[in-house]
N, C-alpha and C positions, 0 to 999 in steps of 0.2 A: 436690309434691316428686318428683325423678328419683335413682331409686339405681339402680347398678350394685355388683352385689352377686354376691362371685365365693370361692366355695368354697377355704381356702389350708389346709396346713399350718406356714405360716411368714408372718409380713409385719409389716414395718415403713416407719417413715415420718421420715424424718430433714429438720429443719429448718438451713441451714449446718452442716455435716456432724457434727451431735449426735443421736444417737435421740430423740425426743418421743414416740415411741411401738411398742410391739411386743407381735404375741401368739404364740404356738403354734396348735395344730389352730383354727379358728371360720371366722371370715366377715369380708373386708374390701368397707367400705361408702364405694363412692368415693357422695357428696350433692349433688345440686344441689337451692338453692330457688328456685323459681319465682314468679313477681308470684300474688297475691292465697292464695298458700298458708297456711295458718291450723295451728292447734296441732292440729284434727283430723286434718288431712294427716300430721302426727308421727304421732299417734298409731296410724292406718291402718300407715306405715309400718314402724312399732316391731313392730305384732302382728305383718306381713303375714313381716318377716326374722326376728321370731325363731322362726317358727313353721314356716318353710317347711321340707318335709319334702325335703332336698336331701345327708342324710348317711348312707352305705351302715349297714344292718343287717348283722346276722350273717350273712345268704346273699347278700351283696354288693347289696343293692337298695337304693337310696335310699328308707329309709322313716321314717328319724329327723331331728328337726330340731334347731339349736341347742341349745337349753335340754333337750332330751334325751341332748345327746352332750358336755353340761359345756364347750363352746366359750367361746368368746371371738369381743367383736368389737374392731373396727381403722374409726375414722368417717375417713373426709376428707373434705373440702368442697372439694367443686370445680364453680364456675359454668360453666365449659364443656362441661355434661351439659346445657345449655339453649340452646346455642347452633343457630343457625338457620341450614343451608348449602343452604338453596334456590333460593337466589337470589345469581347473581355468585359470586364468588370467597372472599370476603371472608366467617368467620360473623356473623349477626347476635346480638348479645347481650340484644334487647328484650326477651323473656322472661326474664329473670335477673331476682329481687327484688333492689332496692336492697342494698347492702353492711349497713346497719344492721339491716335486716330481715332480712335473711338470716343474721347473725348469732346475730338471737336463734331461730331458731329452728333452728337447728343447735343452739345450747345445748340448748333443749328437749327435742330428738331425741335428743342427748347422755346427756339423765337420763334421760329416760324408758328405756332402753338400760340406763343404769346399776344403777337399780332393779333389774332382773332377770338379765344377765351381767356378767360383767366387761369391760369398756368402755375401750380406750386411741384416744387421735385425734390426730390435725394439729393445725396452727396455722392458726386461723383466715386467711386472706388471705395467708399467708407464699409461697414457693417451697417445693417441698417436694419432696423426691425418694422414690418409694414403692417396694419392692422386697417381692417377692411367689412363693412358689411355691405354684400356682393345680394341686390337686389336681381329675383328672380328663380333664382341666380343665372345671370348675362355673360359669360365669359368666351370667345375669340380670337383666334389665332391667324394674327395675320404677317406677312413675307411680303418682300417686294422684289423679291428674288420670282415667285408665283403668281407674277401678275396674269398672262395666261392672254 
């Protein structure tokens, strides 16, 4: 799984110009799944955002993370975090799990998320317009393909 994962005090995500979803202070989690990603890769993922220590203490240092600072997250799924511009003009999208797959395991990442913040997201495969004010600006690129 590919998250891009960008520190906000504001963001929402509107489906034909309705909100589906908004939070205050947390973290918006644009998702891509990738072919052969498994519920572990959620899971990796889940600990690795709520836990990241990316939200200023009392003497202005990034030393607190989500679930320390009563945040909120904001999921979207978006398969063009997998796309491949190496070659030609055009990206390739071969690494993107099929739509069904990717589905459910976006649900997954969903709960598992849910269980411990408060959690609002996108529409699966819709259009989706996301508006965002990216304190810092904090933004993070993270893979569970790169665990390392």
């Amino acid at each position: 799984m590919r998250a891009v994962v960008q520190r906000v005090s504001q963001a929402q995500v509107r489906v034909e110009d309705r909100t589906v979803g908004a939070i205050a202070t947390g973290l918006l989690v644009l998702l891509g799944v990738q072919q052969g990603d498994s519920e572990e890769d959620a899971r990796w993922l889940t600990d690795k955002i709520l836990n990241l220590r990316i939200f200023e203490d009392s003497e202005g240092l990034m030393n607190r993370s989500l679930l320390e600072v009563n945040g909120s997250l904001l999921v979207v799924s978006q398969f063009t975090l997998l796309g491949d511009c190496r070659k030609g003009r055009r990206p390739s999208w071969h690494e993107a799990a099929p739509p069904d797959q990717a589905q459910s395991l976006y649900e997954t990442f969903l709960a598992l998320c849910r269980e411990q913040v408060p959690t609002e997201s996108g529409v699966f495969q819709a259009m989706m317009q996301v508006d965002l004010v990216n304190e810092g600006p904090v933004t993070l690129l993270l893979d569970s393909h790169k665990t390392f």
